[in-house]
C-alpha positions in Angstrom: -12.8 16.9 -22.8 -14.9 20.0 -21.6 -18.0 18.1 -22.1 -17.1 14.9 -20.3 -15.4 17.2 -17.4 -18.9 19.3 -17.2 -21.1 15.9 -17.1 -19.0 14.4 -14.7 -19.0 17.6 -12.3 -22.3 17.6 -11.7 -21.9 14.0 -9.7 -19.4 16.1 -7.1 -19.9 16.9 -3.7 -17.4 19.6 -2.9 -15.3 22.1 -4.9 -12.2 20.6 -4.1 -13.0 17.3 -6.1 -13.5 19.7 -9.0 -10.1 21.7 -8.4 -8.0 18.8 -8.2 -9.7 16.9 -11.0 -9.4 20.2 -13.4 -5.3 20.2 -11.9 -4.8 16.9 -13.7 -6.6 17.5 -16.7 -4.9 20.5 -17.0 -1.7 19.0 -16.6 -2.5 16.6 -19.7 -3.8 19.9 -21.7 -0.2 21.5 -21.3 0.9 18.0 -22.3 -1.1 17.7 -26.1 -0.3 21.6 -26.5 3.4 20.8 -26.3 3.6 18.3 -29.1 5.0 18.9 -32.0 1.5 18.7 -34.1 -1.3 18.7 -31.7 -4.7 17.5 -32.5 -7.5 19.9 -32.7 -10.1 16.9 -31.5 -9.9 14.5 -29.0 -10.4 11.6 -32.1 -7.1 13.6 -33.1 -5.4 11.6 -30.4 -2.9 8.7 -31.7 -1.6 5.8 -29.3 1.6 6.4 -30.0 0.5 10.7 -28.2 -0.8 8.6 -25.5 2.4 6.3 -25.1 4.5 9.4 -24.4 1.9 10.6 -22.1 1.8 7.3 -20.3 5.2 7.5 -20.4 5.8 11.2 -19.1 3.4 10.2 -16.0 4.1 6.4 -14.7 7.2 6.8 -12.7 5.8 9.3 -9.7 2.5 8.6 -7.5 0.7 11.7 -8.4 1.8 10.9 -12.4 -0.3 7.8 -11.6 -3.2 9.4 -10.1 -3.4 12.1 -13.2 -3.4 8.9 -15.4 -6.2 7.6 -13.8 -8.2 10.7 -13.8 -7.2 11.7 -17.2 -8.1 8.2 -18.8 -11.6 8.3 -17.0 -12.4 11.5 -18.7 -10.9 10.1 -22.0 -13.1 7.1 -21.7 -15.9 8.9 -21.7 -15.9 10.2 -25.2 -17.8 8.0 -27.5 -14.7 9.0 -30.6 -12.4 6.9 -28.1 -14.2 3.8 -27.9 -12.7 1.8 -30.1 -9.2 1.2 -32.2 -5.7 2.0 -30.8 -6.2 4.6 -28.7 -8.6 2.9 -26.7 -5.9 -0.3 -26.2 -3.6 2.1 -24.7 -6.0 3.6 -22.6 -6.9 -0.1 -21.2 -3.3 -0.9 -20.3 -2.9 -1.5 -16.3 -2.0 1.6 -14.5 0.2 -0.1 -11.5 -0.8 1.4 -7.9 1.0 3.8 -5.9 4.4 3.0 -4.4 3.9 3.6 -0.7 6.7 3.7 1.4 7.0 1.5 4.8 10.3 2.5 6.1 12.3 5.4 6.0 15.3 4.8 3.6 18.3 3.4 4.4 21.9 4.8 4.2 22.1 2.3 0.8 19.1 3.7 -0.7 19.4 7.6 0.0 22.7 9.4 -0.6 21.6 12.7 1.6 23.9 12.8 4.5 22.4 15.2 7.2 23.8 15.8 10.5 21.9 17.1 13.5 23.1 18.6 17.1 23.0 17.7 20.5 20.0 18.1 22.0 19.4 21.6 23.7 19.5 22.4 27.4 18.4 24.8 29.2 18.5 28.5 27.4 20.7 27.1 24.4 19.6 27.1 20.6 19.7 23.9 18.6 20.6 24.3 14.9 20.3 22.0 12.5 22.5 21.3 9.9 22.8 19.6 6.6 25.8 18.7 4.2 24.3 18.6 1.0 27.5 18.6 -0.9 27.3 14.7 -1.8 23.8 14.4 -2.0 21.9 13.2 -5.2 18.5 12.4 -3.5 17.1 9.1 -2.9 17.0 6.1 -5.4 13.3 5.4 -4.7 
């Protein structure tokens, strides 16, 4: 993975590319360090790894965008090209969820009440009642 990171670094224009690209590979590092048997080799890598990954990612925007990035650099190996690993590296990543509207009181169970609008020399504090809330349901 160092080798494909490296090659594809030298097409970059600016160190952030590099930074947040190295963020998401690192975040898929910590992932195959944490199983159970991890491989020593990227040809090490089973589908069934990659499912949990896939898995462990698909549900939040920036999981999406570390898939992406991550199964570019996987590509890139020539031990990947073919068999199972390589099918599960092909499946459709779906686009990120962007939000039009703020949520509605049905979709979002924070309650958060705000005061009056100040006058003159007064203060304005806001407040929130977190006590019932159990975030939005995306």
């Amino acid at each position: 993975m160092a080798v494909a990171f490296a090659a594809r670094a030298l097409g970059w224009t600016s160190h952030g590319s590099s930074i947040a690209c190295w963020r998401q590979v690192r975040v898929f590092a910590k992932f195959v360090s944490g199983l159970a048997c991890p491989p020593d080799h990227l040809d090490g890598l089973t589908a069934a790894m990659l499912k949990r990954w896939r898995a462990a990612q698909i549900d939040t925007n920036d999981g999406k965008k570390t898939l992406v990035t991550v199964r570019a650099f996987l590509l890139r190996d020539p031990r990947l090209a073919t068999g199972a690993v390589t099918e599960e590296l092909a499946k459709h990543i779906p686009g990120r969820q962007v939000m039009t509207a703020p949520p509605g009181p049905s979709q979002c169970l924070i309650n958060v009440a705000v005061a009056a609008p100040c006058s003159g020399a007064a203060r304005c504090h806001e407040s929130s009642d977190f006590s019932h809330s159990a975030g939005c349901e995306g």
